[in-house]
ZABASE-706614 format. One record per residue (C-alpha): residue number from 1; residue in one letter; y, z, x. Coordinates in Angstrom, 1 decimal, m for minus. Each point is the difference from the previous one (the first is absolute). Layout:
<sites>
seq	type	Y	Z	X
NUM	A	Y	Z	X
...
</sites>
This chain:
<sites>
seq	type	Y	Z	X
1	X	m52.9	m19.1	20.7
2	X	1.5	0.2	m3.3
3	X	3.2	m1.4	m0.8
4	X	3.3	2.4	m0.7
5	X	0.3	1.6	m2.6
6	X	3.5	m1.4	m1.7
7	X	2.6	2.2	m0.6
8	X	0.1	2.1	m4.0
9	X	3.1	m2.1	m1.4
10	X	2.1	2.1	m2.8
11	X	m0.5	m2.2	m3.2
12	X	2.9	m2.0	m0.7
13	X	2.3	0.4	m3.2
14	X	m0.7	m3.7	m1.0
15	X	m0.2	1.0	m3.2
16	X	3.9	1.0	m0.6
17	X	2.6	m2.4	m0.9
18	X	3.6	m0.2	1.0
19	X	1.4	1.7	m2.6
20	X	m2.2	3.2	0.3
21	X	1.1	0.2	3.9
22	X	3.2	m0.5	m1.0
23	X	m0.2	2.7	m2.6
24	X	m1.8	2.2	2.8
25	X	3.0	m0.2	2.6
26	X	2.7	0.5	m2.3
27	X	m1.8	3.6	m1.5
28	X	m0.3	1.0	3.6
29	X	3.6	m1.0	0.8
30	X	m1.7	m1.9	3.2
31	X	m1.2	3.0	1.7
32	X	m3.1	2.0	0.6
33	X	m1.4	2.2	m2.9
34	X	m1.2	2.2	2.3
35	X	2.3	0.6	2.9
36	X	3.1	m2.0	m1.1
37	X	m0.1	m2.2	2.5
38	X	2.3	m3.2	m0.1
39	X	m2.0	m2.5	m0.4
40	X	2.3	m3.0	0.8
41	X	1.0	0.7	3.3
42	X	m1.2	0.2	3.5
43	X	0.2	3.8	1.4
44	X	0.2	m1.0	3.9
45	X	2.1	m3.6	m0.7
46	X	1.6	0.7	m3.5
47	X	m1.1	m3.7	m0.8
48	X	m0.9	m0.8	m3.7
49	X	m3.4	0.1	m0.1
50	X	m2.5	0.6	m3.0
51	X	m2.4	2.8	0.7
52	X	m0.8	1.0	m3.4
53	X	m3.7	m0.1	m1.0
54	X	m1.5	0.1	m3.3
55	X	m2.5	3.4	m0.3
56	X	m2.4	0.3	m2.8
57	X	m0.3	3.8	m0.8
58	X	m3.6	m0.6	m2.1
59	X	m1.9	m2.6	2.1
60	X	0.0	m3.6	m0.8
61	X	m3.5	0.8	0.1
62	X	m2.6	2.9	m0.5
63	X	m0.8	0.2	3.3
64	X	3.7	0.1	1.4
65	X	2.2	3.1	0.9
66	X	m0.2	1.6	m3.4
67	X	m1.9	m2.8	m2.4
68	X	m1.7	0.8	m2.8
69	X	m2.4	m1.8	m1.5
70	X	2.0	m1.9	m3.2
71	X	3.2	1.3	0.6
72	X	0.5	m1.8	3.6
73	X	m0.7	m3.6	m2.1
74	X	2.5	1.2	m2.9
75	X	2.9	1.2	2.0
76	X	m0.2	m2.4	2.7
77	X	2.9	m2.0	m1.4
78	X	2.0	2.8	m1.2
79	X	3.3	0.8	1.5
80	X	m0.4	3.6	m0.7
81	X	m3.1	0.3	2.1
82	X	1.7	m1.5	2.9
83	X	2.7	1.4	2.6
84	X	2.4	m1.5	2.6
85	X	m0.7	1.2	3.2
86	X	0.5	m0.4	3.7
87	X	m2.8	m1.1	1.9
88	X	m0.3	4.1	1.5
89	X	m0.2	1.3	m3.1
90	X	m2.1	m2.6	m0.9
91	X	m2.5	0.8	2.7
92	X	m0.4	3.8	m0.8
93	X	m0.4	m0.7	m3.6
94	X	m3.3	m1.9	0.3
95	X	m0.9	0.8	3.5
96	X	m4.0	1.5	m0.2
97	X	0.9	2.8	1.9
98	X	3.3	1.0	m1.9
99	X	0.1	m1.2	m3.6
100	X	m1.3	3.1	m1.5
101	X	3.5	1.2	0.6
102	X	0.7	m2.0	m2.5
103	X	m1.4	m0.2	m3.6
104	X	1.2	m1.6	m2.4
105	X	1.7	2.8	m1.7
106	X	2.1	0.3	3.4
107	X	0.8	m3.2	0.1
108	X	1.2	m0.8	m3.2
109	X	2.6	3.3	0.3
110	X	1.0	m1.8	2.9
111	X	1.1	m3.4	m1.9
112	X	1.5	1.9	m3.0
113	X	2.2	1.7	2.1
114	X	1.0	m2.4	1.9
115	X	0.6	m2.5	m2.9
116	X	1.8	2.4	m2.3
117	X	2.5	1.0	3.3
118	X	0.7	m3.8	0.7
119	X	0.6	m0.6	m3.9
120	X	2.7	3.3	m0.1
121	X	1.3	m1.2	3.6
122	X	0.7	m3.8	m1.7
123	X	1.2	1.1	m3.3
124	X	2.8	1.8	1.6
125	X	3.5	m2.0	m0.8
126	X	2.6	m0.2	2.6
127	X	3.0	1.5	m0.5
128	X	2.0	m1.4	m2.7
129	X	4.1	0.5	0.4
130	X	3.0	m1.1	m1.9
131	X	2.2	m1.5	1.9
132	X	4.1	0.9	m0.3
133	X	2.6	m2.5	1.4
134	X	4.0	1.6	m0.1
135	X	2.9	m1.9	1.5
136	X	3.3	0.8	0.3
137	X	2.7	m2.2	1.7
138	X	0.9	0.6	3.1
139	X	3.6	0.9	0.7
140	X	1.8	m1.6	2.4
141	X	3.5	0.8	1.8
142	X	3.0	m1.3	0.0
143	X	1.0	m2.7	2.5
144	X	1.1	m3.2	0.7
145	X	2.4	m0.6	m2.7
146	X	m2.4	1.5	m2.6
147	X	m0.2	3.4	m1.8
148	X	m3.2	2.3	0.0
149	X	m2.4	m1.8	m2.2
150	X	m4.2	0.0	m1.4
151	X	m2.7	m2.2	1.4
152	X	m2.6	m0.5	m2.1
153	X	m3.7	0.7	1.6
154	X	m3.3	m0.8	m1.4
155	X	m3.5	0.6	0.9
156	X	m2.7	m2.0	m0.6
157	X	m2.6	1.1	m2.1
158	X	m3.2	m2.1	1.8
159	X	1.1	1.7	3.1
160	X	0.1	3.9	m1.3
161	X	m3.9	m1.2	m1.3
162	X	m0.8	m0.8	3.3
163	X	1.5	2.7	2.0
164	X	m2.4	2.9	m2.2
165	X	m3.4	m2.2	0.8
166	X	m2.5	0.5	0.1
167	X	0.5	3.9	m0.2
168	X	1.1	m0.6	m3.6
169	X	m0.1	m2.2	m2.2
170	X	2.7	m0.5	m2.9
171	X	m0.8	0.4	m3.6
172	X	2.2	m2.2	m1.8
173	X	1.0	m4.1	0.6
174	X	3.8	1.2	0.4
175	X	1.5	3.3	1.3
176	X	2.7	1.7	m1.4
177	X	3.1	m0.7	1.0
178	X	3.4	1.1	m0.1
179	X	3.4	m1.6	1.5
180	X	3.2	1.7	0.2
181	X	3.1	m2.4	m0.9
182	X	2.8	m0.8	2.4
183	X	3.0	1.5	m0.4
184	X	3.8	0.1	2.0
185	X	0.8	3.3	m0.1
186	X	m2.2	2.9	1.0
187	X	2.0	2.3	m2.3
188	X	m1.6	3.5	m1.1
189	X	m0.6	m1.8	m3.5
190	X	m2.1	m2.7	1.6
191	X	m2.5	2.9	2.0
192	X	m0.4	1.6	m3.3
193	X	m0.7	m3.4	m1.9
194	X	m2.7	m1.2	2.4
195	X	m1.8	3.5	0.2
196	X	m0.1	m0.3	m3.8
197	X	m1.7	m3.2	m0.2
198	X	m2.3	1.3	2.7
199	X	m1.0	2.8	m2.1
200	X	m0.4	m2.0	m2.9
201	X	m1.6	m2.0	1.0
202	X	m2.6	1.7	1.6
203	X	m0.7	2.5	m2.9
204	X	m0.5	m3.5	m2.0
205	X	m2.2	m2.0	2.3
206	X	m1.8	3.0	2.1
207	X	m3.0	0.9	m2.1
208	X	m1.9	2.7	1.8
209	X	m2.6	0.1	m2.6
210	X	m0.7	m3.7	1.3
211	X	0.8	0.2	3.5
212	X	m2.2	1.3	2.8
213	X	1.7	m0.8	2.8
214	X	3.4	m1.6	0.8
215	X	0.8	m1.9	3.2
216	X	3.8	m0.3	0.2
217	X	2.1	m2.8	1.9
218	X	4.0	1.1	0.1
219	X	2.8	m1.9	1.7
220	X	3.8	0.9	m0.7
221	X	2.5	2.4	0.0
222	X	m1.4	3.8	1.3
223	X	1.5	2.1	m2.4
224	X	m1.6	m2.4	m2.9
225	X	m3.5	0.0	1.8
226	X	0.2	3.6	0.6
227	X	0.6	0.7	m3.8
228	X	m2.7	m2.6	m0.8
229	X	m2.7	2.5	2.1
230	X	1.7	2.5	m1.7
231	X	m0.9	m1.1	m3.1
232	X	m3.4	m0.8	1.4
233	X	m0.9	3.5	1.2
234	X	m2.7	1.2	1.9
235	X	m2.2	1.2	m2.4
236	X	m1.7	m3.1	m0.8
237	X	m2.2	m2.6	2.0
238	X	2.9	m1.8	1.9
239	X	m0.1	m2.3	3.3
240	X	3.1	m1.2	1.4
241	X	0.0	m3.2	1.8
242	X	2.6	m0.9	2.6
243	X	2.3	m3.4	m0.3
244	X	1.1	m1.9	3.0
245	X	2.5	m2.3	0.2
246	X	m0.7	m0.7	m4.1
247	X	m3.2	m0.2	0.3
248	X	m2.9	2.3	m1.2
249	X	m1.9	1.1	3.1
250	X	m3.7	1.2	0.2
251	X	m0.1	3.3	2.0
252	X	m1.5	m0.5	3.6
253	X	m3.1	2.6	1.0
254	X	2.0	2.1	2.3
255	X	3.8	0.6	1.2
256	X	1.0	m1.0	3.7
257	X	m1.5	2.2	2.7
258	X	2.2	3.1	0.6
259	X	2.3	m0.5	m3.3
260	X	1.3	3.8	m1.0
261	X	3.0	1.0	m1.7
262	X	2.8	2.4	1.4
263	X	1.1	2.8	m2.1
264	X	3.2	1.8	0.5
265	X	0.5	3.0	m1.9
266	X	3.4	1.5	m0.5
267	X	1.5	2.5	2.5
268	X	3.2	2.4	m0.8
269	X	1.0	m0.8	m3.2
270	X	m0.6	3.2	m1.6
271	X	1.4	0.4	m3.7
272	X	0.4	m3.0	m0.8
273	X	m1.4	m1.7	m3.3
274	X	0.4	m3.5	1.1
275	X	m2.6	m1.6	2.3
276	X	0.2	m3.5	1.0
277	X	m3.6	m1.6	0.2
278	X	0.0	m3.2	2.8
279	X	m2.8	m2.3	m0.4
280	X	0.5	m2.1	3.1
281	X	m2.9	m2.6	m0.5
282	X	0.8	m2.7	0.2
283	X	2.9	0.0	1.9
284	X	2.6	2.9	0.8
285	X	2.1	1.9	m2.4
286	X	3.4	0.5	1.5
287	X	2.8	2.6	m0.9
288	X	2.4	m2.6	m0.2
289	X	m1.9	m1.7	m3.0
290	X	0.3	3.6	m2.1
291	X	3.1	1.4	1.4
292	X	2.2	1.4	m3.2
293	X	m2.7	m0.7	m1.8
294	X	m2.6	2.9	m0.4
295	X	1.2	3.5	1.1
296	X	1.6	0.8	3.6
297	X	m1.5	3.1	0.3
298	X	m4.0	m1.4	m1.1
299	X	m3.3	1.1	2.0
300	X	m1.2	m2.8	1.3
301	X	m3.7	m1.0	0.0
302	X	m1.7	m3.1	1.7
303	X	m2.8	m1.8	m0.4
304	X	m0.3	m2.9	2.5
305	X	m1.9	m2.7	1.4
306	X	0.2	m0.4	4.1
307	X	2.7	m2.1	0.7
308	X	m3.1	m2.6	1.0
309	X	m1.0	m0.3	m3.5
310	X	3.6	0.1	m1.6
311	X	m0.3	m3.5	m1.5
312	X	m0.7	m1.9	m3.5
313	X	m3.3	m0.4	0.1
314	X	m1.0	3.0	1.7
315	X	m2.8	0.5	m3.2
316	X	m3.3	m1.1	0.4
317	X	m2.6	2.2	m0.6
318	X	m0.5	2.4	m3.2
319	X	m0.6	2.8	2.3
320	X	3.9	m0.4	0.7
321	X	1.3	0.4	m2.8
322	X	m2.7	3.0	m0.9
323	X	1.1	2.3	2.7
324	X	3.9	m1.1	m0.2
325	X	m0.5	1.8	m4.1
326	X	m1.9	2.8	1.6
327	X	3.0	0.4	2.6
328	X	2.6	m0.3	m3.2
329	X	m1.6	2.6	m1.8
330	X	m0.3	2.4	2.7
331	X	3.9	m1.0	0.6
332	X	0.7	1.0	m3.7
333	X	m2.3	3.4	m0.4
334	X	1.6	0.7	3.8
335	X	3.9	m0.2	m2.0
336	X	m1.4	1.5	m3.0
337	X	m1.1	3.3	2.0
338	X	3.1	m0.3	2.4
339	X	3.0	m0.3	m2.2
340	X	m1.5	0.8	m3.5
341	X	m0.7	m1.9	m3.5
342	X	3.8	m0.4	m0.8
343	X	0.4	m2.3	2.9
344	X	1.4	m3.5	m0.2
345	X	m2.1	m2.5	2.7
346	X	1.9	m3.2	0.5
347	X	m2.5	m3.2	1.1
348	X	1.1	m2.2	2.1
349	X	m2.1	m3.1	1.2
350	X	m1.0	m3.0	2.1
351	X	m3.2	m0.3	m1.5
352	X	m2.4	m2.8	m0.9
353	X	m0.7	m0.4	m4.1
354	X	m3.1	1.8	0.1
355	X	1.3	3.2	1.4
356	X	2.7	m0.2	m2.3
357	X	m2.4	0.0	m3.2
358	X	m2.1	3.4	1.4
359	X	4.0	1.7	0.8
360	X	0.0	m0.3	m4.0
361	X	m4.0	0.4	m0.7
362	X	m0.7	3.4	2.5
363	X	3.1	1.4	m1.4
364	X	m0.9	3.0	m2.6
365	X	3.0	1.7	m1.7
366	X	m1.7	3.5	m0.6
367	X	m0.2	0.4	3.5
368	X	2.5	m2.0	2.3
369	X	3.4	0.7	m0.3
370	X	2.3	m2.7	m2.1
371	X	0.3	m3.8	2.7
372	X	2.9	m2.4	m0.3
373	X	m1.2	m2.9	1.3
374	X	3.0	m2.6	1.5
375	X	0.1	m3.8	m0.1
376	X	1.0	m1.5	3.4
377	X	1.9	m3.1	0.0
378	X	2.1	m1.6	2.8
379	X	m1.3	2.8	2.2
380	X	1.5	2.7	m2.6
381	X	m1.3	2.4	m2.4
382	X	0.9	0.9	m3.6
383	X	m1.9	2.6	m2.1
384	X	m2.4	m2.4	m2.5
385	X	m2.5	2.4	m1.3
386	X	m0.6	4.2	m0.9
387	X	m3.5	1.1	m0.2
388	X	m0.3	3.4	m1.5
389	X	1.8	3.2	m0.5
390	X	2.9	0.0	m2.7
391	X	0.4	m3.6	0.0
</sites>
C-alpha cells in the first residue's frame, strides 16, 4: 500500500524582507484588497489577531495560479506583484477550481483601488481650529461692608486645547485671547468702552482669510459675551464651548434623558411694542429683579428650563445649547411676526456663558427686531447693551 500523498503546501514568501511587508501593510491600510476586511482583529472575539496573508498575483512560479514562465522569477520579490489579503480571499484567488475569476488584470484593479482609497482616506488632515479665549471679570454685589466690585476670571489655555480633542485640533501654539479690565463703576461709558475694545480687537486679531474654524471659550459678564458673539456672527465656522465653574469643558455625547425646554409665548398684550424676553436657564427670572426697570405694560415671553434642571451647570452636551438657539430664534421670528419690526425685545437672563455668546451670535439685525440686553447684579437688572434698530 502506498504511502499518503502529503498535502500541496502554498510556497512560502521566504523571499521578502521586513521592510517590503512592512511596506505591503501600510499600502493596504491593514485590510483586505479584496473585501476590506480588517485584518487585525478577531470577527467572533474582536481579539488582535494577524490574519493577513501575503498573495502573489503572477505566481512565484510558472506553474502557480497565474505564473508565467520568466516573469514569475522576476516579480517574485516585487511589492507590486503582491497583495494583502485575508486567508478567504486568499483561497479563491488560487483555488484550481476558482482562480480563473481572477486574472491578473482583475487583480491588479483590485490593489490600485484599494491603495489609492487608503492613501486619500490617510492624507485627510483633521480639523484644524483657532482657538479664542475672552474674559471679563465677574461682578460681584455689594455686601458685607463692601461696594459692588470685579473679580477677575481666567481660563486656562491647556484646558480649552483639551476640551476640543480629538474632534479638532488647534492650529496655532497660543490662542487668541482677550481680557476685559476691572473697573468700579458699571457706568454707560464703561459698556461702551469695553464693546469697543471688543470690536477692535477682533477686526485686528480675527483673520478670516487665515481661519477655518474658531472654537470659542467665554466667561464674564452676559451683555459683554453676548456682543462678543455678536461680533462673531454666524456666518462663519464657529463652535462654542461651554465653561464651568472657570474651566473650559469638553462637550459630553448627549444631554440628560428627558431634558426639553418650556416655551411660554405671550398672551393678551395686544399693541404693545415692548416684549420682555425671559431666559430662565439657569435659574428663574423674577419680576421683582426687573420691576421699574423695563416697561409695565411689556409681552412677556419665556423660555425655560424645568425647575429640575434650573441650576449652574445645567450644560453639558452641545446638543443643549443647539436646540436652546433653535428655541431663541423661533422666539425672535415668533415677536418679529407678532408685534412687528419696530419692536423693542428686552433680554433678561440666568444663563450659563455659552448661551450668552449665541443670544449675541443668532441675533441678525435685518430681521429681529432691536434687543436690549440687561446686566443682572445683586439679583437686579440694568439695561447694558442695544442690538439693532436705531441705536
Amino acid at each position: 500500500m502506498s504511502a499518503a500523498k502529503a498535502p500541496t503546501r502554498r510556497k512560502a514568501h521566504a523571499n521578502l524582507d521586513k521592510w517590503d511587508t512592512v511596506l505591503l501593510w501600510v499600502a493596504a491600510g491593514g485590510r483586505c484588497q479584496i473585501c476590506n476586511r480588517l485584518l487585525t482583529e478577531s470577527d467572533q472575539t474582536y481579539t488582535s489577531v494577524n490574519l493577513g496573508e501575503r498573495a502573489h498575483m503572477i505566481a512565484q512560479t510558472p506553474g502557480g495560479p497565474r505564473g508565467q514562465a520568466g516573469l514569475s522569477e522576476a516579480q517574485a520579490k516585487d511589492i507590486s506583484n503582491l497583495m494583502l489579503l485575508c486567508p478567504t480571499c486568499h483561497k479563491q484567488i488560487d483555488d484550481a477550481q476558482t482562480s480563473a475569476k481572477y486574472p491578473i488584470e482583475v487583480l491588479r484593479r483590485y490593489k490600485e483601488r484599494h491603495e489609492e482609497r487608503i492613501r486619500y482616506l490617510t492624507k485627510l488632515t483633521p480639523k484644524r481650529t483657532r482657538v479664542l479665549l475672552f474674559t471679563t471679570p465677574i461682578r460681584q454685589p455689594a455686601g458685607e461692608g463692601q461696594p459692588a466690585h470685579d473679580r477677575e476670571v481666567t481660563l486656562h489655555q491647556p484646558e480649552a486645547y483639551d476640551a476640543i480633542l480629538p474632534d479638532a485640533f488647534p492650529d496655532e501654539p497660543n490662542a487668541l485671547r482677550l481680557r476685559i479690565q476691572a473697573t468700579d463703576e458699571e457706568t454707560e461709558a464703561y459698556w461702551q468702552q469695553v464693546y469697543r475694545k471688543i470690536k477692535t480687537w477682533y477686526d485686528a486679531k480675527v483673520s478670516w482669510e487665515e481661519i477655518e474654524h474658531l472654537s470659542v471659550f467665554a466667561l464674564g459678564k452676559i451683555p459683554a459675551l453676548a456682543y462678543l458673539g455678536h461680533v462673531i456672527g454666524d456666518a462663519r465656522a464657529v463652535q462654542v464651548f461651554n465653561v464651568s465653574n472657570s474651566s473650559p469643558q469638553k462637550w459630553q455625547d448627549a444631554a440628560p434623558a428627558g431634558f426639553e425646554y418650556v416655551e411660554t409665548p405671550p398672551e393678551g398684550a395686544a399693541g404693545t411694542k415692548d416684549v420682555l424676553l425671559k431666559l430662565s436657564l439657569s435659574g428663574k427670572v423674577e419680576p421683582g429683579q426687573y420691576r421699574g426697570v423695563v416697561p409695565e405694560h411689556a409681552a412677556v415671553y419665556e423660555i425655560a428650563n424645568h425647575p429640575r434642571h434650573q441650576q449652574l451647570n445645567w450644560l453639558v452636551a452641545e446638543q443643549q445649547l443647539k436646540d436652546f438657539t433653535k428655541a431663541y430664534q423661533r422666539a425672535l421670528s415668533a415677536i418679529q411676526r407678532e408685534f412687528g419690526q419696530d419692536a423693542t425685545i428686552h433680554v433678561l437672563t440666568a444663563v450659563p456663558a455659552a448661551v450668552a455668546v449665541e443670544i449675541g451670535r443668532m441675533y441678525r439685525p435685518n430681521s429681529h427686531p432691536q434687543i436690549k440686553i440687561y446686566h443682572c447684579v445683586g439679583k437686579k437688572f440694568s439695561l447694558a447693551l442695544t442690538l439693532g434698530g436705531t441705536a
